[in-house]
N, C-alpha and C positions, 0 to 999 in steps of 0.2 A: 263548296261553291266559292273559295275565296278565291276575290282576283277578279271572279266573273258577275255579270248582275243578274240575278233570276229574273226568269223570263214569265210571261202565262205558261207557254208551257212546260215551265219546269214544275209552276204551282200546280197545274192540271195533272202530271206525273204521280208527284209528291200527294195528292192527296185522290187517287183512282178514279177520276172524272175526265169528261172534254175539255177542251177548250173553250168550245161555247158556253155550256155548263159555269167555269169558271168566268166569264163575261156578265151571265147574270146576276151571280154572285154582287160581280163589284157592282153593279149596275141597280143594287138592291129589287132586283124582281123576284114578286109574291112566289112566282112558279117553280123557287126551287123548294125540294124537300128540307127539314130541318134539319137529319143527318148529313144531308150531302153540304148543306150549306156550312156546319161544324165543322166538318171535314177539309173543306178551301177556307176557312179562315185561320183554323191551324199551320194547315200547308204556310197562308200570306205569314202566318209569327213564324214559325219556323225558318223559313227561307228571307225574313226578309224583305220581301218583294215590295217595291213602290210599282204601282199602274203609270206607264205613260200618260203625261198630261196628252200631248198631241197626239197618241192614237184612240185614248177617249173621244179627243176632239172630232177626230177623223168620223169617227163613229157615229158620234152622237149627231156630225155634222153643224157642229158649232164650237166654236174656241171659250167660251166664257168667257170673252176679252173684251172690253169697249175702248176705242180708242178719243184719245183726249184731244185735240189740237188745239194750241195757244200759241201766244204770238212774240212772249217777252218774258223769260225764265225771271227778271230780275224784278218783275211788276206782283209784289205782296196780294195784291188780290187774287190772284190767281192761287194764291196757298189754300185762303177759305175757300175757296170755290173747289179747289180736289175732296178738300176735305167733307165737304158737303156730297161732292159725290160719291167720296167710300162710304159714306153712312148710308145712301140711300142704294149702291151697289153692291158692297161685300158682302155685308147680309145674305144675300142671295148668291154668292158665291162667281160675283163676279172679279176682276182684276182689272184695272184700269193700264192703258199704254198711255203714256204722257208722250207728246213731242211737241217742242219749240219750232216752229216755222222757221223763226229767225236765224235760228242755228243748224239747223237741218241740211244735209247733203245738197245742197241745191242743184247737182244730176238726176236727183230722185225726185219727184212728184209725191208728198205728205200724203197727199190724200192716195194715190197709186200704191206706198208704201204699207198703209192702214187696211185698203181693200185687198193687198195681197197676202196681209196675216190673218185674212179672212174674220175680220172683228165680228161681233155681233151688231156692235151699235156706234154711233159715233156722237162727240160731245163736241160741239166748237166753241171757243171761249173767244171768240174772234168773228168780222165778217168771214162767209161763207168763200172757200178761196174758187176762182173760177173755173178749174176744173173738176172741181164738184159740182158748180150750176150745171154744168155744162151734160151733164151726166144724166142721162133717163132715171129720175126721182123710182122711176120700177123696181130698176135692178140694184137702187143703192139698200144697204142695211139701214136701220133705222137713225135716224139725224134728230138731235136737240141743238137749238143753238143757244149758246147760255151767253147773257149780258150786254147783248150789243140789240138796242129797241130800232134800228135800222133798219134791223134786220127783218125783212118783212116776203119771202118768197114762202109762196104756200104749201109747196113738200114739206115744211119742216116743223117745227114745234118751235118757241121759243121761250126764254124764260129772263126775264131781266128787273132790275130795279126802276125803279119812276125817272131817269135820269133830269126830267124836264122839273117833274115835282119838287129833286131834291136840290136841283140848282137855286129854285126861285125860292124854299126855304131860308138859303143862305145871304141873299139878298134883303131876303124881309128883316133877317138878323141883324145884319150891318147897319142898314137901315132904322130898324128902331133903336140903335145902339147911338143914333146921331152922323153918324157915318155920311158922305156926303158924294166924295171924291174917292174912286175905286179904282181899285186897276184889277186884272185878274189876265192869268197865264193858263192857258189850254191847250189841249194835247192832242193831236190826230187822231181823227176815227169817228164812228157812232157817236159812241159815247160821249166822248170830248166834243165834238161839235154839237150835240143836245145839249150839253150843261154850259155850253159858253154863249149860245143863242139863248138860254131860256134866263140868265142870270142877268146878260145886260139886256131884255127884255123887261124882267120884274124890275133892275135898279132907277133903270129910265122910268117906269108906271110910276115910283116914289119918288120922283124927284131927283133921282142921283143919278152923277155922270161917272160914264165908265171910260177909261183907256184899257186899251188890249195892246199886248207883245206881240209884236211882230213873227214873234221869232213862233214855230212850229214844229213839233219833230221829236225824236226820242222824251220818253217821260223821264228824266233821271233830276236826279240833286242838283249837277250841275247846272243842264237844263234851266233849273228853273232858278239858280243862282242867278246864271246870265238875261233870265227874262226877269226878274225884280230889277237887277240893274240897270236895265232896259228903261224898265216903268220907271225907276227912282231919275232917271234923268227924260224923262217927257215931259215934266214941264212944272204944273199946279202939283205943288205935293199930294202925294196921296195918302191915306190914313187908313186903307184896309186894302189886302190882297186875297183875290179869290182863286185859289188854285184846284185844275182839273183834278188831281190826287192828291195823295198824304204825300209823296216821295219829292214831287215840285215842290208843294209848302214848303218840305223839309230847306230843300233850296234856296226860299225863299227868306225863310227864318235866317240862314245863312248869311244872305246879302244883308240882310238890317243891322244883324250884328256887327257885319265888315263898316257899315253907315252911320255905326254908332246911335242905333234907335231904336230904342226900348219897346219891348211888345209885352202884355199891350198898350201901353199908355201913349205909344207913339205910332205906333200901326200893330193892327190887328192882322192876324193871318187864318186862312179857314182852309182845311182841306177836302177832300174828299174820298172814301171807302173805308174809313174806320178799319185801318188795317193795326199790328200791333204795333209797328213803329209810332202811330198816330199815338196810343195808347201810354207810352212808356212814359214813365216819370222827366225824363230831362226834358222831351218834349211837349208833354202836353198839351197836343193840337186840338184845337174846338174844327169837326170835319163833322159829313154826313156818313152815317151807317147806312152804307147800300145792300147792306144783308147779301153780303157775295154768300157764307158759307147755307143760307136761306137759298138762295137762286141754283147751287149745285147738287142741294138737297131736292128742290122741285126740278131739275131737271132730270137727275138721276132716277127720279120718279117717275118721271113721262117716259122715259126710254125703258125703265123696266116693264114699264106697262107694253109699250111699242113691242118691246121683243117676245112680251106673252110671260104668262105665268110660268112655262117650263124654260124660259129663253129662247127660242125656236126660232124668232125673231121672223117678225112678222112686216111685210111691206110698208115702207114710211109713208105712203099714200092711201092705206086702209081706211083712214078716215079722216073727216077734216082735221086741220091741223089747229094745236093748241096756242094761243097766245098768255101765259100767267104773266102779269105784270105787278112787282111787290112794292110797296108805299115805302120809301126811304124814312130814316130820321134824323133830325138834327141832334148832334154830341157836345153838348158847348162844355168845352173843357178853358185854359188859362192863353191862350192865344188871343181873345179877344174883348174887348172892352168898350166904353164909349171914349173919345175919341181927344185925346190931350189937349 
């Protein structure tokens, strides 16, 4: 056989059965004899043979695939949140497809590309993109949408943190800390616009004024370098910044340093998704834990469920759809203080 790759029917040959015969074999059903079943497992050592994933798939009529869609390869929450969903998927023998919107063929339609590797189930770490609304909820495989509380159309399942809960935590923080005069830097989307409304919500209920940056648009370092700069020149100093993520904070930490002001003694900085950057020793961001790898873990739950015990996958409109929503925590780590 060198050179060439055994086939079924070379295992069928090799060890005096059908073809079919050897299907059920791999297929583990009860109905073959114990001899005949010795016999093709031999044959599979002997020869070699791997089974096609894709004409299992064929077979079985499903791929063991779920497909992931995100929006921002370089945004750390998105790490716990896979990670959450291989725990609650590979187990069960599934594989996850990851793809980036952002970066994606933009000839191709993500969601067209997902439904044409015939996934079983789909995960969106993102609003819902509109050709998938668009889509009869009948004929879609089964939909989770993980982390954005926006997200509110009744085909689907969703699964997010408190965003609204854990903004006004970080306000009550500042706040009892003496804190007075705020600024804070937010990001597009659900998300960011629930933690930027519910934050200068709570500051104002205690007393404190907020400034907000102008500025809108990618979550990056820089980003949120140029939005503290922003803030540090509007006016009344400010003593504490609230930022949408860890990766703005990171930013923002940035500009103070360029400002020559000490954190925290001079301003306090707070992030949000307890990611590892947030974590690391040089940093040591006081952020909220929004349990990303918690939210990928119940959703990969809801969608194993959706698809059925054998994976079968079962219509996303079988039954009312699920809302879990998980309580945030505040992480007060060395970025924040009472107020110089």
């Amino acid at each position: 056989m060198a050179g060439k790759r055994p086939t079924i029917y070379d295992v069928a040959t090799r060890a005096g059965v059908s073809k079919s015969l050897v299907s059920l074999v791999l297929q583990g059903s009860p109905r073959v004899g114990e001899g005949s079943r010795r016999a093709v497992e031999e044959a599979i050592a002997d020869l070699g043979y791997r089974p096609s994933r894709a004409a299992a798939s064929l077979a079985a009529r499903r791929t063991r695939t779920v497909g992931v869609l995100i929006d921002d390869y370089t945004n750390l929450w998105f790490v716990d949140l896979v990670r959450g969903l291989h725990a609650a998927l590979g187990p069960a023998g599934y594989r996850l497809a990851v793809v980036d919107v952002a970066t994606a063929d933009q000839a191709e339609d993500p969601v067209e590309s997902m439904l044409a590797m015939r996934v079983d189930g789909l995960v969106l770490g993102m609003d819902p993109p509109r050709s998938l609304l668009a889509r009869d909820g009948a004929v879609l495989p089964p939909v989770v949408v993980a982390g954005t509380r926006a997200m509110r159309d009744a085909r689907f399942d969703a699964v997010a943190n408190d965003d609204d809960a854990g903004a006004r935590l970080v306000a009550r923080h500042l706040c009892e800390l003496g804190h007075r005069a705020l600024g804070q830097v937010s990001a597009a989307g659900g998300a960011g616009d629930a933690r930027r409304a519910a934050f200068a919500d709570e500051a104002s209920r205690l007393g404190a004024t907020v400034v907000e940056a102008s500025w809108r648009g990618e979550a990056s370092d820089e980003a949120g370098f140029r939005a503290a700069a922003e803030l540090f020149a509007a006016g009344p100093r400010i003593t504490a910044i609230f930022a949408a993520n860890d990766v703005l904070a990171v930013g923002v930490l940035g500009a103070a340093r360029e400002r020559g002001l000490a954190v925290p003694r001079e301003l306090s900085v707070v992030g949000y998704d307890d990611t590892s950057l947030a974590s690391a020793r040089l940093v040591d961001l006081t952020t909220v834990d929004d349990r990303s790898f918690d939210v990928g873990n119940r959703a990969g739950a809801l969608l194993r469920d959706r698809m059925g015990a054998d994976g079968g996958g079962a219509p996303s409109v079988a039954r009312d759809s699920r809302r879990d929503v998980l309580a945030p925590r505040l992480i007060v780590r060395g970025t924040t203080g009472a107020p110089g």
